[in-house]
C-alpha positions as CSV (number, residue, x, y, z in Angstrom):
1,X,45.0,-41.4,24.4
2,X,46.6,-41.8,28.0
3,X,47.3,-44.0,30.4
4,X,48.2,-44.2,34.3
5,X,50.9,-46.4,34.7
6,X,52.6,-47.5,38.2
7,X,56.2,-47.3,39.2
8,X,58.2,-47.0,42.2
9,X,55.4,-46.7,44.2
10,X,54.1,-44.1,42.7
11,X,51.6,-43.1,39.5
12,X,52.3,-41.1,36.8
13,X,49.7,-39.8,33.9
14,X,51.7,-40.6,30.5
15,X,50.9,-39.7,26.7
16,X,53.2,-41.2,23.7
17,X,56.0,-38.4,23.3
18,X,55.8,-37.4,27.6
19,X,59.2,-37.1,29.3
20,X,59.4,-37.7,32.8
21,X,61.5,-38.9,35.9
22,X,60.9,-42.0,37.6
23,X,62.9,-43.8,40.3
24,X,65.8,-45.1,39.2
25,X,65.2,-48.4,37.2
26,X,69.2,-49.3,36.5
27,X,68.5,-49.8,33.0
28,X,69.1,-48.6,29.9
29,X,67.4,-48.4,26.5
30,X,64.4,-49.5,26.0
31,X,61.8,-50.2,29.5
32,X,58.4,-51.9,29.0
33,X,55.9,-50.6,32.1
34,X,53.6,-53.7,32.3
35,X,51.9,-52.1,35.4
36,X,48.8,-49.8,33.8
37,X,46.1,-48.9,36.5
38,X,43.8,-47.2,33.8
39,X,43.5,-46.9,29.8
40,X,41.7,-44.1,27.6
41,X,41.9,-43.5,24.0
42,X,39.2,-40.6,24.1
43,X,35.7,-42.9,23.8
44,X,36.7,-46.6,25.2
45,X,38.7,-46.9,28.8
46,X,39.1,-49.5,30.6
47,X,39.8,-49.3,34.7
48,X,42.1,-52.6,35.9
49,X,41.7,-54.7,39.0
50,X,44.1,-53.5,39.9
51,X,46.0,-53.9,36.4
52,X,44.7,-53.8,32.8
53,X,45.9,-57.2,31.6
54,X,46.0,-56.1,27.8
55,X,47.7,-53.1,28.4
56,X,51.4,-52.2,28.4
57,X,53.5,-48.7,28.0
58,X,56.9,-49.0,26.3
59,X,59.5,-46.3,26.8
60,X,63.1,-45.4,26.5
61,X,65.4,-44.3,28.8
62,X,67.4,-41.0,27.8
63,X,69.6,-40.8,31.2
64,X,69.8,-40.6,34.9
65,X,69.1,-37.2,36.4
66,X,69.6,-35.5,40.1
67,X,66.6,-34.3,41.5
68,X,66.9,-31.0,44.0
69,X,69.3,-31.1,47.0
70,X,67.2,-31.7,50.4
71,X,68.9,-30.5,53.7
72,X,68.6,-32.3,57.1
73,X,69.1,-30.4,59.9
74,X,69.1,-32.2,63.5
75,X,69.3,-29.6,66.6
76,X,69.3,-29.9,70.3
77,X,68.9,-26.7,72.0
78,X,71.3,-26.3,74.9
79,X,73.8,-29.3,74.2
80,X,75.6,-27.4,71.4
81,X,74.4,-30.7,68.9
82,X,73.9,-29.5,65.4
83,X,74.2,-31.8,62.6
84,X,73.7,-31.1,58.9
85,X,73.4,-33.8,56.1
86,X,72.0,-33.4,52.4
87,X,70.7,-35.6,50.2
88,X,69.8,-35.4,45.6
89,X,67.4,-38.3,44.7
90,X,68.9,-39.9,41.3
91,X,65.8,-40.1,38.9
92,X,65.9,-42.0,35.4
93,X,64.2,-39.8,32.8
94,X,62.3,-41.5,30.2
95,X,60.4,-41.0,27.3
96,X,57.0,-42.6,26.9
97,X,57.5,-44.2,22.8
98,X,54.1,-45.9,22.3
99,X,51.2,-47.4,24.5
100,X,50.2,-51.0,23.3
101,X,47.3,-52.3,24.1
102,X,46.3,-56.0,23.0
């Protein structure tokens, strides 16, 4: 059984007992992801339009992690400009606890 939920802008494939980083909700305990694009549980799925109505993913949220450090790097050749700026994305990591559907 999986489903492909929506958050942030972006999709994620999730199974009960997954682990993985989302953009930061500013939350904690338990999240409810109401937004589910597409539902299988092996021999019935259902495909929403866009969203499965009866179909919602509860999780918990373990903590806020950093994601890697991206550099920035402006240049202008022959004005002696150089400018250097990074940047770590702060994630929340959650844990998908069960997948409820109605």
């Amino acid at each position: 059984m999986y489903a492909i939920i929506e958050t942030g802008g972006k999709q994620y494939r999730v199974q009960e007992g997954d682990e993985l980083d989302v953009e930061l909700l500013g939350q904690e305990g338990q999240v409810m992801f109401d937004k589910v694009l597409f539902y299988t549980d092996g021999s019935n799925a259902k495909v929403g339009a866009p969203h499965v109505a009866a179909c919602k993913v509860h999780a918990e949220v373990l903590g806020i992690e950093k994601g890697p450090k991206v550099i920035a790097f402006k240049y202008k050749k022959r004005k002696n400009y150089r400018r250097t700026v990074g940047h770590r994305q702060k994630y929340s990591r959650v844990k998908i606890t069960k997948i409820a559907v109605a």
